[in-house]
C-alpha positions as CSV (number, residue, x, y, z in Angstrom):
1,X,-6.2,1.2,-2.5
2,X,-8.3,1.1,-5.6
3,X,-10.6,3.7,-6.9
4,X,-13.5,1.6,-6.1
5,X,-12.5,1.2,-2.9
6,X,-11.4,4.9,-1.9
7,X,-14.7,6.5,-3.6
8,X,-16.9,3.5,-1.1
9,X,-15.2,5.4,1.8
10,X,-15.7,8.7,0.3
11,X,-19.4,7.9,-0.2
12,X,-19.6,7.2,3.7
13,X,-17.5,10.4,5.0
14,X,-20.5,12.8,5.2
15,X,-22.5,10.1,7.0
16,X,-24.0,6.4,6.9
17,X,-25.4,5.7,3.7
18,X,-27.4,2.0,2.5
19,X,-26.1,0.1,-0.3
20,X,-28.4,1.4,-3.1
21,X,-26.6,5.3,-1.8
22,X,-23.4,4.3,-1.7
23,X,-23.9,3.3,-5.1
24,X,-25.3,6.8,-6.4
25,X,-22.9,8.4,-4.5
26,X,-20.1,6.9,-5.9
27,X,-21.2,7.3,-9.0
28,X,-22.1,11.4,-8.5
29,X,-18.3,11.8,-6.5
30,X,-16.4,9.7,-9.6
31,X,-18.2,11.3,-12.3
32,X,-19.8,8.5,-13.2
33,X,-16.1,6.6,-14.1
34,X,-17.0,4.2,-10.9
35,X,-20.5,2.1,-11.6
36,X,-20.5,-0.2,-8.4
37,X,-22.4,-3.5,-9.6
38,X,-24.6,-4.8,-6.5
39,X,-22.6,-7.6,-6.1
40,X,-19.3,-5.8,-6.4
41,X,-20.7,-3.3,-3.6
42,X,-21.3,-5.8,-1.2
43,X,-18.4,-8.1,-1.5
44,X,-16.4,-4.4,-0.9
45,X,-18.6,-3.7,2.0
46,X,-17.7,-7.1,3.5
47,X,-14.0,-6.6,3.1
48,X,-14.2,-3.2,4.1
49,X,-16.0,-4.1,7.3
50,X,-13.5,-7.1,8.3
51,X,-10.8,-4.8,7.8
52,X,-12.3,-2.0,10.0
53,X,-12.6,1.0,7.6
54,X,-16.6,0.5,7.9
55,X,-19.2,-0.6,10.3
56,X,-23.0,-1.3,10.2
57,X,-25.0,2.0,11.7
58,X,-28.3,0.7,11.9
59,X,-30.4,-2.4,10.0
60,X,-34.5,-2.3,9.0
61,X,-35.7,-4.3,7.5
62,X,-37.9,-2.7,4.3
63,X,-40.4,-5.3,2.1
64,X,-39.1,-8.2,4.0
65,X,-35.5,-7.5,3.3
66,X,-32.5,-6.3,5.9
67,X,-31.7,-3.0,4.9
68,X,-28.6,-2.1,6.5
69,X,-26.7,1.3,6.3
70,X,-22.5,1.7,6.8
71,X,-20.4,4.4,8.3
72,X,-16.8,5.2,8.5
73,X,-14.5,3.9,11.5
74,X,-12.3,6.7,12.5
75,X,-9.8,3.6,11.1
76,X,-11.8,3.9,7.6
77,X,-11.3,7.7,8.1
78,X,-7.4,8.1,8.6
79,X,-6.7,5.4,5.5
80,X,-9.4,7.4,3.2
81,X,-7.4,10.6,4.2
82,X,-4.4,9.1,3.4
83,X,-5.1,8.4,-0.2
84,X,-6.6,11.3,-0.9
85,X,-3.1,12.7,0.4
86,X,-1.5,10.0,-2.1
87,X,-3.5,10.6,-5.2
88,X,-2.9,14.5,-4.4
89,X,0.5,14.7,-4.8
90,X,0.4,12.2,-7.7
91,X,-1.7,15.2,-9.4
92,X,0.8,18.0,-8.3
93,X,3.7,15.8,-10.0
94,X,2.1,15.4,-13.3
95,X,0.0,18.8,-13.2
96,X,3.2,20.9,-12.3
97,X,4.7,23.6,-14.7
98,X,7.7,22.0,-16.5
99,X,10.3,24.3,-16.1
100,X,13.0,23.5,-19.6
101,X,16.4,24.7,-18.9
102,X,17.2,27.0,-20.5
């Protein structure tokens, strides 16, 4: 999964969240590494949508455009889970003590 793609789904696990949101978020839970780009966003919201990680919660439509907001499928969920699990033990292997022999 790339880190674009695992901090999208991050964004969404608290809740559904529009595009411009997801954006912010990402930014605020990357630490600003992650700048989503509008058009990146969406294209990762489409694939993320046909692949069942995210759904649309609700559309309005806001100055005459569709404003539409995404959640996490409990699919999205277990695979957003699963790389944090992944990228947590890939910190424990390179954080770890070295122990020399002695």
């Amino acid at each position: 999964m790339r880190e674009t793609t695992y901090f999208t789904l991050a964004a969404l696990q608290h809740g559904p969240l529009h595009g411009y949101a997801i954006i912010q978020r990402v930014s605020e839970l990357s630490g600003g590494r992650v700048r989503l780009a509008t058009g990146t966003l969406y294209t990762a919201l489409e694939r993320l949508t046909t692949a069942g990680h995210i759904r649309v919660a609700s559309e309005e439509i806001v100055n005459g455009r569709a404003r539409r907001s995404y959640q996490l499928t409990p699919h999205g969920q277990t695979a957003l889970h699963e790389q944090a699990t992944v990228y947590a033990e890939a910190a424990r292997i390179v954080t770890r003590p070295v122990v020399r022999p002695a």
